[in-house]
TISE-500887 format. One record per atom (N, C-alpha, C): residue in one letter; atom name; x, z, y. Coordinates in pm, whole numbers, plus 50000, padded with zeros to 5 digits. Example, Ala and Ser with C-alpha at 12.3 -4.5 7.8 and 13.67 -1.06 7.14 Angstrom:
  res  atom     xx     zz     yy
    A     N  51319  50780  49431
    A    CA  51230  50780  49550
    A     C  51320  50780  49670
    S     N  51285  50708  49775
    S    CA  51367  50714  49894
    S     C  51290  50787  50003
# end
This chain:
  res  atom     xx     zz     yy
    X     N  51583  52152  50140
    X    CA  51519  52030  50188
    X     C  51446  51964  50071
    X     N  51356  51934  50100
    X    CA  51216  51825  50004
    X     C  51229  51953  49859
    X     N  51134  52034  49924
    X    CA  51063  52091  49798
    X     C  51219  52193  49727
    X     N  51317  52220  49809
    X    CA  51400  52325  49751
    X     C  51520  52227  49657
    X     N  51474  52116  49600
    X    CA  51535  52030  49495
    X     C  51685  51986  49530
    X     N  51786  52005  49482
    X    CA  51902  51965  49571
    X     C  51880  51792  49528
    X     N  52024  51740  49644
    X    CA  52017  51546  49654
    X     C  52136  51531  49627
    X     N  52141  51428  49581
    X    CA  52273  51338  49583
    X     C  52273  51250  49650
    X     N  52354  51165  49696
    X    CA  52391  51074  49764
    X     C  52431  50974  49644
    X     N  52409  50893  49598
    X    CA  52450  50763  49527
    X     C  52413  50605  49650
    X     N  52527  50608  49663
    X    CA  52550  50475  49763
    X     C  52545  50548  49874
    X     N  52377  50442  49948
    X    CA  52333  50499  50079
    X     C  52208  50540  50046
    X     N  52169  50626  49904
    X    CA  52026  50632  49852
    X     C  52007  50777  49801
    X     N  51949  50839  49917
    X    CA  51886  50955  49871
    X     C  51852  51002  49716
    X     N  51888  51050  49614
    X    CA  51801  51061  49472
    X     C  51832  51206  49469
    X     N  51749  51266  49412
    X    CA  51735  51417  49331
    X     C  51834  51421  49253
    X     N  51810  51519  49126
    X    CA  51881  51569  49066
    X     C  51794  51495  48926
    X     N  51715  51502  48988
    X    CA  51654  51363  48817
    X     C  51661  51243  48835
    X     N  51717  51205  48951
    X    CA  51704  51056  48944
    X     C  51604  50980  49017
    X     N  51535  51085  49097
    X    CA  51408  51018  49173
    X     C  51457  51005  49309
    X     N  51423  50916  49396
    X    CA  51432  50919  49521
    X     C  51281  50958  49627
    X     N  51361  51033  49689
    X    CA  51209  51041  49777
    X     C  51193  50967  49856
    X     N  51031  51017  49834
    X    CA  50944  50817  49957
    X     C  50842  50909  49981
    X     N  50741  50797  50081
    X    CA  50619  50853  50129
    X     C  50554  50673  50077
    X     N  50422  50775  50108
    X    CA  50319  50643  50014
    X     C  50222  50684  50157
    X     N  50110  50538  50179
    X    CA  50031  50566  50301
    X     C  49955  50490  50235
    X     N  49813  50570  50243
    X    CA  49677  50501  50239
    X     C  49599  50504  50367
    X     N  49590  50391  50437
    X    CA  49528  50361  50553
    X     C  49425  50295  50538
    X     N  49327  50396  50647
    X    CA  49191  50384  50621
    X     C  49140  50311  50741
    X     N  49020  50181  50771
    X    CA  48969  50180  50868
    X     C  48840  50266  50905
    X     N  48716  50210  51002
    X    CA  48636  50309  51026
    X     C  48498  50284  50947
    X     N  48563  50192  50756
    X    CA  48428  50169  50725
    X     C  48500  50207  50551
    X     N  48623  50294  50544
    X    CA  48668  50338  50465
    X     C  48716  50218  50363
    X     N  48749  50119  50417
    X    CA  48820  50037  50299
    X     C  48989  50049  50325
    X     N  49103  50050  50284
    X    CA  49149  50031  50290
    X     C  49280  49918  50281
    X     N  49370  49925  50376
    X    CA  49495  49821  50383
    X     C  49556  49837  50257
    X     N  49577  49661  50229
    X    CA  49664  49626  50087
    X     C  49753  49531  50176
    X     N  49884  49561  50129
    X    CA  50001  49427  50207
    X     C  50040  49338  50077
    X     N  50031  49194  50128
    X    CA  50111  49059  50020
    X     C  50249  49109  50017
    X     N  50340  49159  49921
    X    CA  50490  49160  49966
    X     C  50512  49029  50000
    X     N  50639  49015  50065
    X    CA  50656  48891  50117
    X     C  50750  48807  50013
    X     N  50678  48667  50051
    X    CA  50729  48579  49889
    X     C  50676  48601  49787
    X     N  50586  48708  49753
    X    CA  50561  48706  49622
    X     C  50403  48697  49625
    X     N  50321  48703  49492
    X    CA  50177  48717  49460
    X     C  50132  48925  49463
    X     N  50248  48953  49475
    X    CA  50216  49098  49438
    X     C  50153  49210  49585
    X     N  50033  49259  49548
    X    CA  50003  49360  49646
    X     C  50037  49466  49639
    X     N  50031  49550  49778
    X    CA  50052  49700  49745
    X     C  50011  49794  49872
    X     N  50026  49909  49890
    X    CA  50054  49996  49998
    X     C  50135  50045  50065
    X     N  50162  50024  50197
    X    CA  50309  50034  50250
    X     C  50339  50166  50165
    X     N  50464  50206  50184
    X    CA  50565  50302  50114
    X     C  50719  50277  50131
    X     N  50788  50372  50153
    X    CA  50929  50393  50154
    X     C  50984  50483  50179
    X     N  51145  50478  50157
    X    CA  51200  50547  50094
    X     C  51231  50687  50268
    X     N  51229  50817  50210
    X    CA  51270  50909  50313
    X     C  51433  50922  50331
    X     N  51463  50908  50462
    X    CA  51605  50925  50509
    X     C  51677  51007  50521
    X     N  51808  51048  50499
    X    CA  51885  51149  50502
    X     C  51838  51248  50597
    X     N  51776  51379  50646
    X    CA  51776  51442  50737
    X     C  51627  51428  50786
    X     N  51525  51300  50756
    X    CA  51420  51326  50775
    X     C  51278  51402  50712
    X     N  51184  51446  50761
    X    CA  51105  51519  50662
    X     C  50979  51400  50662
    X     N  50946  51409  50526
    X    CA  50810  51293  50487
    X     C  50732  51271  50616
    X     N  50661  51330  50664
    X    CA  50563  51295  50793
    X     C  50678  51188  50892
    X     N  50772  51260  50902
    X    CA  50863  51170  51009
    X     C  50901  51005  50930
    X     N  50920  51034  50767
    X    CA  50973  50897  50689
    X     C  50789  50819  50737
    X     N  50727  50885  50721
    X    CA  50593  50826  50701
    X     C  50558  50690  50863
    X     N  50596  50752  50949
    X    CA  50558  50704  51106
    X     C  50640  50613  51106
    X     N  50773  50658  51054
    X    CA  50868  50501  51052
    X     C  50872  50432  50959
    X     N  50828  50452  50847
    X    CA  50783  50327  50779
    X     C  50624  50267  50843
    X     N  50507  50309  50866
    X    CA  50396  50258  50951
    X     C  50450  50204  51015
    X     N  50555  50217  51118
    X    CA  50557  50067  51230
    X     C  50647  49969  51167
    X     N  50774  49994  51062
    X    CA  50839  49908  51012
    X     C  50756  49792  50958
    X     N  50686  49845  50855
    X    CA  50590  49764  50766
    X     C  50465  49704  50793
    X     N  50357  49816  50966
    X    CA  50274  49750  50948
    X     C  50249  49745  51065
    X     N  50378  49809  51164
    X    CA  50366  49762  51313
    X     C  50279  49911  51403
    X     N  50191  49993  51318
    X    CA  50119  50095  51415
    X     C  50186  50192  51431
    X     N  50137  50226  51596
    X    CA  50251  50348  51660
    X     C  50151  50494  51613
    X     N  50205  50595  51636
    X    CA  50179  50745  51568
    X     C  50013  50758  51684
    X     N  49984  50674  51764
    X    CA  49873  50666  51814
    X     C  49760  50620  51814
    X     N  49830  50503  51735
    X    CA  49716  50435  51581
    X     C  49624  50470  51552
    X     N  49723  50577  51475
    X    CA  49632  50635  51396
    X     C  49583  50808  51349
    X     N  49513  50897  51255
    X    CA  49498  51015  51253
    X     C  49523  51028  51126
    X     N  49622  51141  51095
    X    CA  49626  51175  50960
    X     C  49515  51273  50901
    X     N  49473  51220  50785
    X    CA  49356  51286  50780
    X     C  49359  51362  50682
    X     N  49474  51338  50573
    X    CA  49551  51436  50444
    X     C  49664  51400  50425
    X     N  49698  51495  50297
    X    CA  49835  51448  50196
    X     C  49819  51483  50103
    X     N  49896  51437  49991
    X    CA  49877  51502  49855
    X     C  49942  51668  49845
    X     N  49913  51741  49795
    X    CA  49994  51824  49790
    X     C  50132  51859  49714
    X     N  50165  51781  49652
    X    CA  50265  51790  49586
    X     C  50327  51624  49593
    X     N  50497  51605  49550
    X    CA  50510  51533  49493
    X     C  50422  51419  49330
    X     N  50459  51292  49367
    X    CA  50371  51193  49261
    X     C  50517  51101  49229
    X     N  50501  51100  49116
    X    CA  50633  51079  49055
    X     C  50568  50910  48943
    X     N  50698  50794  48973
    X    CA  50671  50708  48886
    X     C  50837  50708  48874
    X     N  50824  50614  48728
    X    CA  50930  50585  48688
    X     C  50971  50401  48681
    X     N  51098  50301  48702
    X    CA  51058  50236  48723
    X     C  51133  50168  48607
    X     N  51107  50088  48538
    X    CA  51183  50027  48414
    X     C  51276  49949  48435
    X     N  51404  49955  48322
    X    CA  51540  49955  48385
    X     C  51543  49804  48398
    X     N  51424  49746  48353
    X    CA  51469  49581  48370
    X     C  51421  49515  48523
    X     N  51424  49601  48644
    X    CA  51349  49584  48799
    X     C  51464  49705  48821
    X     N  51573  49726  48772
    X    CA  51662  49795  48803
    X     C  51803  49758  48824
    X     N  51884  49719  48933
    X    CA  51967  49700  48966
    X     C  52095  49755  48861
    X     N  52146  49684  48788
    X    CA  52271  49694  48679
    X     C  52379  49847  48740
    X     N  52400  49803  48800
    X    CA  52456  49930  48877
    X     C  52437  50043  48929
    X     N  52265  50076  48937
    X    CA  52190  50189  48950
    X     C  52137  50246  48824
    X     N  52166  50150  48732
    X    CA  52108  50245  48602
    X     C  52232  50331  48551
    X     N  52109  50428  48525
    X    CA  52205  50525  48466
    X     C  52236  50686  48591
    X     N  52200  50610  48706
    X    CA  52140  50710  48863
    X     C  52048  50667  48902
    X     N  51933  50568  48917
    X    CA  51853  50621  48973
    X     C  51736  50555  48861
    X     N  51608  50654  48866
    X    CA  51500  50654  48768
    X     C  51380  50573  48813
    X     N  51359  50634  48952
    X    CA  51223  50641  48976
    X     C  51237  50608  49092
    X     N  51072  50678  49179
    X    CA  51054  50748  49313
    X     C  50964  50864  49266
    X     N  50962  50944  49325
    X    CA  50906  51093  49360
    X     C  50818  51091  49535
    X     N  50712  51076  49522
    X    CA  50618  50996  49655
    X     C  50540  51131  49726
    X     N  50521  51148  49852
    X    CA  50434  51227  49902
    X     C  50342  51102  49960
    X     N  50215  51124  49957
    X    CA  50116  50999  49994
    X     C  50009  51082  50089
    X     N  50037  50983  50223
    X    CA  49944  51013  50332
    X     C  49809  50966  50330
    X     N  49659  51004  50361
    X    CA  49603  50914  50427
    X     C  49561  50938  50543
    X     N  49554  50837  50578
    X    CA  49551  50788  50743
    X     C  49455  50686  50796
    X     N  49396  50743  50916
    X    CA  49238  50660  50958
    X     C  49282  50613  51085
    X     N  49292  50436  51050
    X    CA  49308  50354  51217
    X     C  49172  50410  51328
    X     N  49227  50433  51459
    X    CA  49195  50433  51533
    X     C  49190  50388  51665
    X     N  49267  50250  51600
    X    CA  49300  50139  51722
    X     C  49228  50043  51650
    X     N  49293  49944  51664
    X    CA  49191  49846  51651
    X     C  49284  49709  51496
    X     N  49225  49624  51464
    X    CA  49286  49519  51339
    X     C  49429  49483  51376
    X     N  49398  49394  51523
    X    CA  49484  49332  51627
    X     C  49609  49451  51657
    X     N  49624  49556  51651
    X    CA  49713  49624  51704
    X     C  49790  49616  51582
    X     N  49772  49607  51421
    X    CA  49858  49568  51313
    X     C  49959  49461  51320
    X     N  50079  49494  51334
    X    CA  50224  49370  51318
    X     C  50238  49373  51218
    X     N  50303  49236  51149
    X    CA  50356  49275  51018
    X     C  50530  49207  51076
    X     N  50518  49185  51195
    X    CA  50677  49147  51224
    X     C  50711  49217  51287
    X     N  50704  49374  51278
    X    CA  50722  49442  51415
    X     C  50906  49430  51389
    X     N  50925  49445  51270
    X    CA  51094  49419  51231
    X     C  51168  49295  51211
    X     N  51251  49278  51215
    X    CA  51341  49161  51154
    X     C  51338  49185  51018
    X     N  51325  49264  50911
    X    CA  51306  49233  50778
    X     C  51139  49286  50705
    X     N  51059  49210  50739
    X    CA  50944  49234  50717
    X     C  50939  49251  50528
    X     N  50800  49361  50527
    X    CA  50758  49386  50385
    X     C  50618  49274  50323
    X     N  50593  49247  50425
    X    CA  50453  49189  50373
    X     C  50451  49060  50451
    X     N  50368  48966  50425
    X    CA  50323  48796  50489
    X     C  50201  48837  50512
    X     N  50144  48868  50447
    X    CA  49940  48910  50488
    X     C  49947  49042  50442
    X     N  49802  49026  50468
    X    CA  49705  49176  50455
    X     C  49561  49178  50480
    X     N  49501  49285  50431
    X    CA  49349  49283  50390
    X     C  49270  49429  50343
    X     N  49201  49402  50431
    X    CA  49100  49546  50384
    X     C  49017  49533  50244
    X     N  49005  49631  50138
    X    CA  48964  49597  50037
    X     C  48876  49784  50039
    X     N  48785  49748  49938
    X    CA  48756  49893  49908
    X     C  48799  49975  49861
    X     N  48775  50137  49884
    X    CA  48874  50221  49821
    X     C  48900  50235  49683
    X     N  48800  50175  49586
    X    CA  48879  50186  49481
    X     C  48823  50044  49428
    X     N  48912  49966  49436
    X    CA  48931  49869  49487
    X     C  49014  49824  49271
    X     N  48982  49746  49199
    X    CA  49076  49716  49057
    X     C  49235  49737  49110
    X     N  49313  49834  49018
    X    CA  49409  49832  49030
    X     C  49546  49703  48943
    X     N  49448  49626  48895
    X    CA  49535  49495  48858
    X     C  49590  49402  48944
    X     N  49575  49434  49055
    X    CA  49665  49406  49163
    X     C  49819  49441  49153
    X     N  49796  49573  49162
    X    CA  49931  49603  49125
    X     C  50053  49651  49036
    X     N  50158  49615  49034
    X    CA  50276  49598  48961
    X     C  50226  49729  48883
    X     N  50262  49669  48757
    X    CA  50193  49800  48591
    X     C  50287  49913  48622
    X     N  50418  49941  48701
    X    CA  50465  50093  48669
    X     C  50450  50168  48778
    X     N  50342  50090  48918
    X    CA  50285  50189  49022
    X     C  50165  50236  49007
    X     N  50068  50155  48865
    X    CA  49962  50197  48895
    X     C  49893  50308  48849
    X     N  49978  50400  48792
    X    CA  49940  50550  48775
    X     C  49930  50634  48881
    X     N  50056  50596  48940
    X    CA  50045  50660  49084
    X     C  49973  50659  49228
    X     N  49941  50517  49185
    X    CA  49836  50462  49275
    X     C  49687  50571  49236
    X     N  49661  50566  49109
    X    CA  49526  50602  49116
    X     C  49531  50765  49102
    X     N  49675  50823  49100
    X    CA  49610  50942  49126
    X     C  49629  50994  49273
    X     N  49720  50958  49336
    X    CA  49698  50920  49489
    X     C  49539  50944  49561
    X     N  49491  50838  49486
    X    CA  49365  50760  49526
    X     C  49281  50927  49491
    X     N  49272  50887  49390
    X    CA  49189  51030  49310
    X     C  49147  51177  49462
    X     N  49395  51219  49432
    X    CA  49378  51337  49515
    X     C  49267  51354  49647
    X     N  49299  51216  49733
    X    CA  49282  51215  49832
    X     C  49153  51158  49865
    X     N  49071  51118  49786
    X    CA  48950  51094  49811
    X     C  48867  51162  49828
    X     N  48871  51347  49792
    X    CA  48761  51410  49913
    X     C  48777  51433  50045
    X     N  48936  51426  50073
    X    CA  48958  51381  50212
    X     C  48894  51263  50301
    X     N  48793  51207  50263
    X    CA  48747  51070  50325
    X     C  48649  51099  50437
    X     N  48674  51054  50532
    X    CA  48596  51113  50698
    X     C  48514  51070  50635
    X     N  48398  51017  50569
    X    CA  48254  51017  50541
    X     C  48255  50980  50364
    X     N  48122  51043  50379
    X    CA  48095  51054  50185
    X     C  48164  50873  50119
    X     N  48244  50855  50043
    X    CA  48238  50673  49992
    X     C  48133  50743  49914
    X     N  48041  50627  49912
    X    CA  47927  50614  49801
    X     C  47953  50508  49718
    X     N  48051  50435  49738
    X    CA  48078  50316  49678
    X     C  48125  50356  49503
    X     N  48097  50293  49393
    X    CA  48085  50301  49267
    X     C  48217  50306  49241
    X     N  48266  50351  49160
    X    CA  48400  50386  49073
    X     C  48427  50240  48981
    X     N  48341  50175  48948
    X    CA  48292  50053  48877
    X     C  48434  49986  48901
    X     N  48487  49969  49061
    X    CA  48572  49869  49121
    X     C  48694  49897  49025
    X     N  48758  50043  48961
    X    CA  48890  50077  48892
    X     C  48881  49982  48806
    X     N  48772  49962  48698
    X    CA  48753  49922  48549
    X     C  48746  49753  48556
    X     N  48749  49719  48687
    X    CA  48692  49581  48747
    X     C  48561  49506  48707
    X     N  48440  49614  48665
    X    CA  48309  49582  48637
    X     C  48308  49471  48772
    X     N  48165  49446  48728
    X    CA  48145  49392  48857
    X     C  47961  49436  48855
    X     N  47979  49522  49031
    X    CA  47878  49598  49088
    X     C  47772  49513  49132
    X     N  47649  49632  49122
    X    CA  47520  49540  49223
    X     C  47505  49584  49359
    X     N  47585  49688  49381
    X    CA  47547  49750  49520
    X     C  47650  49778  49610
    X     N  47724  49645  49672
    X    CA  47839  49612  49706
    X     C  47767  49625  49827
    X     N  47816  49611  49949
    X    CA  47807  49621  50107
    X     C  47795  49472  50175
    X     N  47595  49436  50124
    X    CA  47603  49333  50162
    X     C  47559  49308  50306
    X     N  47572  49401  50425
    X    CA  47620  49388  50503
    X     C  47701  49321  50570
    X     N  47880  49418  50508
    X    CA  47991  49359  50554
    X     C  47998  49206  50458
    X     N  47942  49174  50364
    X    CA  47961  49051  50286
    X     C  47948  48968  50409
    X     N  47773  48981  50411
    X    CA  47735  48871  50533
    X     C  47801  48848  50676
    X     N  47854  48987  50741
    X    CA  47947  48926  50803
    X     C  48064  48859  50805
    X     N  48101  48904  50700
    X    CA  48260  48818  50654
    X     C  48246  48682  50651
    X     N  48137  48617  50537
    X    CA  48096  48524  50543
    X     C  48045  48427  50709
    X     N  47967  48535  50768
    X    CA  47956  48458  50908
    X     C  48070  48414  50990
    X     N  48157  48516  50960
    X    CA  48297  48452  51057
    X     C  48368  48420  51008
    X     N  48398  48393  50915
    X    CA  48507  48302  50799
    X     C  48471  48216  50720
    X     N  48341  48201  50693
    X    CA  48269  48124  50560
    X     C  48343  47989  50542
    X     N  48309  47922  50662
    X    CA  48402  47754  50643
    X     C  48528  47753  50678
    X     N  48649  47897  50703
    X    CA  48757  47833  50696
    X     C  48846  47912  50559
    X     N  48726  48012  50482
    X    CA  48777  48017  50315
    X     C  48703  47938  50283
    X     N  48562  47827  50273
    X    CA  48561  47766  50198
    X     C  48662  47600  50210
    X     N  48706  47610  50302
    X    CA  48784  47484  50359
    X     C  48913  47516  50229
    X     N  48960  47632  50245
    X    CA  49126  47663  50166
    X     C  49047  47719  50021
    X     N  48955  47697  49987
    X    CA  48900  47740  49832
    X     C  48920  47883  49800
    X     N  48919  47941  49902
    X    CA  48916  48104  49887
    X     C  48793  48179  49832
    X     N  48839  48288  49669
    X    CA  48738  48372  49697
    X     C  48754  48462  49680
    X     N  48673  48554  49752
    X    CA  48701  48708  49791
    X     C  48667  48818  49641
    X     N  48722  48917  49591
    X    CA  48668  48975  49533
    X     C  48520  49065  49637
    X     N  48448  49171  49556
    X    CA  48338  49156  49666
    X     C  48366  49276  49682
    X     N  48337  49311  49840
    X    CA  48402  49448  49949
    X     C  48539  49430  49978
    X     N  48544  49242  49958
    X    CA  48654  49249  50054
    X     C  48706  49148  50154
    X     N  48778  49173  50283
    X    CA  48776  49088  50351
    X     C  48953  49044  50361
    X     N  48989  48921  50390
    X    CA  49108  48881  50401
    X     C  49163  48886  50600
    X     N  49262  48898  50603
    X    CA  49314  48912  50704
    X     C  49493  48881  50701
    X     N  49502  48749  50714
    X    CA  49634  48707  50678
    X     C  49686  48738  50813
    X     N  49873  48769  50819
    X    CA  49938  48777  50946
    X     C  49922  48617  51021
    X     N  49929  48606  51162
    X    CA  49858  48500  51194
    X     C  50000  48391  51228
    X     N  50110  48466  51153
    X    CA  50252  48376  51191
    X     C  50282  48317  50994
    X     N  50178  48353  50920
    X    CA  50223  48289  50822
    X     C  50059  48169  50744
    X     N  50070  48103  50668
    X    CA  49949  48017  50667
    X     C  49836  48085  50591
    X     N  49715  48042  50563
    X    CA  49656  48120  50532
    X     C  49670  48070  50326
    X     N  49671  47943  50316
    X    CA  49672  47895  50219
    X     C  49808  48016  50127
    X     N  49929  48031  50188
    X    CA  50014  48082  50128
    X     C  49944  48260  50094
    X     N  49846  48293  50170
    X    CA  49875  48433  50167
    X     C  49744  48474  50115
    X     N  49666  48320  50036
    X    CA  49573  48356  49957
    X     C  49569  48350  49798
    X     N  49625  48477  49756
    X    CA  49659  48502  49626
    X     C  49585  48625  49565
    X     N  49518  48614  49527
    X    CA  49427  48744  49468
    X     C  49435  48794  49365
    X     N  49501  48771  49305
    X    CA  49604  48818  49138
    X     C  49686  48774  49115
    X     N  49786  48863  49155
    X    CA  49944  48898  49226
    X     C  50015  48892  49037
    X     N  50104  48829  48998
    X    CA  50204  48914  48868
    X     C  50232  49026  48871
    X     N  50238  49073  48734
    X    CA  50250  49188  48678
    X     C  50475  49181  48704
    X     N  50552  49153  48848
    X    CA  50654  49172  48879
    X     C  50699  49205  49008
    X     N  50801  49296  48967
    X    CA  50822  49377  49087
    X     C  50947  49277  49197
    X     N  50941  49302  49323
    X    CA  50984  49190  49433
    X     C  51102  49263  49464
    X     N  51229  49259  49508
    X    CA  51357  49246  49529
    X     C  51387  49324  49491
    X     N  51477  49456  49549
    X    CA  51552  49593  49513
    X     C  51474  49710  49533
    X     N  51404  49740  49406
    X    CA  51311  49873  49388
    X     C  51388  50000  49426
    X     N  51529  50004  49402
    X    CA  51533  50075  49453
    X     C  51591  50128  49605
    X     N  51545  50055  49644
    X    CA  51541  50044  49848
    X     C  51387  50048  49874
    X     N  51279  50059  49787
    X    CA  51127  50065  49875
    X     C  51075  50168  49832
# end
């Protein structure tokens, strides 16, 4: 099971034989190739759903049940459109490490989906559970500055990103510029202008501003003021090793 590697059981937590636990990572795509970033909840920090695989399940199956846990869509949602081929391995530093897990568990060891909605914004929950991961959410571009997120995912994030980007149902033409956080001339002023048409006075009402190619979309059960944070801390949010 998972790649031949034998498991241990420490607690109720899947880990290898190095110390990694297996997870699945999901990059969800809409039909204009930007992708979903979730607010964890309570905190400034963004990310991509992800979690941990269950005793007896195989990644594709961890993958569908974390999608509706975290972001509410059923396996009809959406289309898988790749995976990485191999395990993507981070390590997480022992100080976002539970006193009692150091010393067993290291990391995560990630298989990362991507996946193209084929329903619609509105069909996204972020309460589909009683212990929700995220307060908001937002389509951003695919490569989108990774200073968003927490400094010991973002290796993994971008090679994720990397693998799976000739997998993209249509060419991105969009500039690489967004990793380095340049700032581009040939952003999608298109979708700008619409964003602006249907939101303009109620982000300029809450002093919102968008980085550019991107649109906000807070859950509509939390405020918008709270879930407008656009540079999240460099800290990781409850028990790393449960996500």
């Amino acid at each position: 099971m998972h790649n031949g590697l034998s498991l241990k059981i420490w607690g109720l937590i899947m880990l290898d034989r190095d110390g990694f636990r297996p997870n699945v990572g999901i990059i969800l795509l809409n039909q204009k190739n930007q992708v979903f970033w979730g607010k964890r909840i309570r905190t400034h920090s963004w990310q991509f759903p992800q979690g941990g695989i269950d005793r007896g399940e195989s990644p594709e199956q961890a993958m569908f049940r974390e999608l509706h846990e975290e972001v509410g869509l059923q396996p009809n949602h959406v289309r898988v459109v790749a995976r990485t081929r191999d395990w993507l391995r981070y390590e997480v530093p022992d100080r976002y490490i539970r006193r009692d897990a150091r010393g067993h568990y290291k990391g995560q060891k990630q298989i990362w989906y991507l996946l193209q909605l084929i329903g619609y914004d509105w069909d996204l929950n972020l309460r589909a559970t009683n212990h929700p991961e995220f307060d908001a959410w937002r389509w951003n571009d695919y490569w989108v500055p990774l200073d968003v997120v927490v400094e010991f995912k973002r290796g993994v994030y971008e090679m994720a990103l990397t693998e799976l980007a000739r997998f993209l149902p249509r060419h991105e033409q969009r500039n690489r510029y967004l990793r380095s956080g340049m700032r581009g001339r040939d952003y999608d002023h298109e979708h700008i202008g619409g964003l602006l048409h249907r939101h303009g006075p109620l982000l300029a009402h809450h002093g919102i501003e968008l980085p550019p190619g991107a649109s906000f979309d807070p859950d509509p059960q939390t405020s918008l003021t709270a879930a407008a944070q656009s540079a999240p801390s460099d800290t990781a949010a409850g028990n790393n090793t449960a996500t």
